[in-house]
C-alpha positions in Angstrom: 9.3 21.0 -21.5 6.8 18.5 -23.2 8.7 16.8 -26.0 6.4 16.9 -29.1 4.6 13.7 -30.3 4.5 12.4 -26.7 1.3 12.2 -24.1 1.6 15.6 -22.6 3.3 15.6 -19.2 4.6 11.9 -19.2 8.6 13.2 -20.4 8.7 16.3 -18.5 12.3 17.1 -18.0 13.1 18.8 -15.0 16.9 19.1 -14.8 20.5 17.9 -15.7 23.1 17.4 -13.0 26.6 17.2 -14.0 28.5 14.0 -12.7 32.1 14.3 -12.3 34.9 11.7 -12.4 36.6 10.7 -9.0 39.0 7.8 -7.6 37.9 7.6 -4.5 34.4 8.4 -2.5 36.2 9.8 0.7 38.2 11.7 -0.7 35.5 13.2 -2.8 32.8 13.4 0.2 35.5 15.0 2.4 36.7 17.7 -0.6 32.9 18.8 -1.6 31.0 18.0 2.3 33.6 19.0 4.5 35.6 22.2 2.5 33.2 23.7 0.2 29.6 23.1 2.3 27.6 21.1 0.2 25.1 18.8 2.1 25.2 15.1 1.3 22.2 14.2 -0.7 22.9 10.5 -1.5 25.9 8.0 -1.3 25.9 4.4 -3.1 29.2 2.4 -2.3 29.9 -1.2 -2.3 33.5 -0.7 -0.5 33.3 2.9 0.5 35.9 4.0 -1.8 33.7 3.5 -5.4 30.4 4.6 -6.1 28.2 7.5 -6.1 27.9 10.5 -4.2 25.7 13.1 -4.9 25.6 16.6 -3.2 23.6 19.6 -3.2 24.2 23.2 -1.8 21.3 25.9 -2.4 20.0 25.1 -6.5 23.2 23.1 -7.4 23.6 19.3 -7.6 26.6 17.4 -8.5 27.2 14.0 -8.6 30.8 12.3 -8.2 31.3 8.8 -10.0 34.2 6.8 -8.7 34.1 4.1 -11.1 32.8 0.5 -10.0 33.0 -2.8 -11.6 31.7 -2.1 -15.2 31.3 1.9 -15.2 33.1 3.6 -17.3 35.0 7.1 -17.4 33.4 8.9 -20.5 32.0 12.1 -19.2 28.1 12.0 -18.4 25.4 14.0 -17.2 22.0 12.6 -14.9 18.9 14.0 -16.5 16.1 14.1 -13.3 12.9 13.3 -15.1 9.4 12.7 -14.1 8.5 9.2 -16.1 12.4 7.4 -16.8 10.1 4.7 -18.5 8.3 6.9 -20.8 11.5 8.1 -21.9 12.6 4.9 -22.9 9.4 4.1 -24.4 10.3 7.5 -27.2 14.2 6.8 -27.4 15.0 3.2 -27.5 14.5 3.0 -31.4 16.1 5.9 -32.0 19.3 5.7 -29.8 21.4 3.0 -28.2 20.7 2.3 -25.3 23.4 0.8 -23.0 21.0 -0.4 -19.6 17.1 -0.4 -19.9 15.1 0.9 -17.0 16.2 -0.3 -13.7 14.9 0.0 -10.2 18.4 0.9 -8.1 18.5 0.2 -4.8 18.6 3.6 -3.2 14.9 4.3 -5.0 15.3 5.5 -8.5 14.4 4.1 -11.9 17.1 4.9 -14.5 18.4 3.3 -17.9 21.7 4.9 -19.7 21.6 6.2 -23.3 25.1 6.6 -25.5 25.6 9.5 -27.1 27.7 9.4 -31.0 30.7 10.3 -29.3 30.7 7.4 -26.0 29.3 10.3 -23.4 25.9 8.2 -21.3 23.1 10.1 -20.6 21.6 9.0 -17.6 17.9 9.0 -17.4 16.3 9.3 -13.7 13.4 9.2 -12.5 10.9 7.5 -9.5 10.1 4.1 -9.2 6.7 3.6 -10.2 
């Protein structure tokens, strides 16, 4: 999808992944690993019990949020985009924007956008 009014190709969506509220990343890896089959895609943790986890099985992704220092609990969803930057570049005077672009540490580039009603849209793409 090119978003009109942008340079054709730079904010190419190519898909949301639902994230899902947790309280506790082991529980959570063990529950959608080691029961229902999904293959662990990535895992960010600063104590092993909060963080991220994201899994995959076939053409489904999830990601599971247990909460760190600062995150919230409002629901969200990860959009998977080609350009995270160019995005910010179209949105950021049209929406609020809680976090501007950042390089994570496990690889990504990603800023969070508020919705009117507290959900964050979580824009993700590769560093550049």
């Amino acid at each position: 999808m090119i978003i009109p009014g942008s340079a054709a190709g730079a904010t190419t969506m190519e898909r949301a992944i639902p994230i899902l509220p947790a309280d506790d990343l082991r529980v959570a890896k063990e529950f959608y690993v080691n029961r229902l089959g999904f293959n662990l895609r990535f895992e960010a943790t600063e104590d092993g019990t909060t963080g991220l986890l994201g899994v995959d099985r076939g053409t489904i992704s999830l990601t599971l949020d247990c909460p760190m220092s600062g995150h919230g609990r409002e629901a969200c969803v990860s959009l998977q985009v080609e350009n995270a930057d160019a995005y910010y570049d179209e949105w950021r005077d049209r929406v609020e924007i809680r976090r501007p672009p950042t390089n994570e540490p496990w690889g990504a580039r990603t800023f969070d956008v508020i919705d009117p009603f507290g959900n964050t849209i979580f824009v993700m793409g590769p560093v550049r």
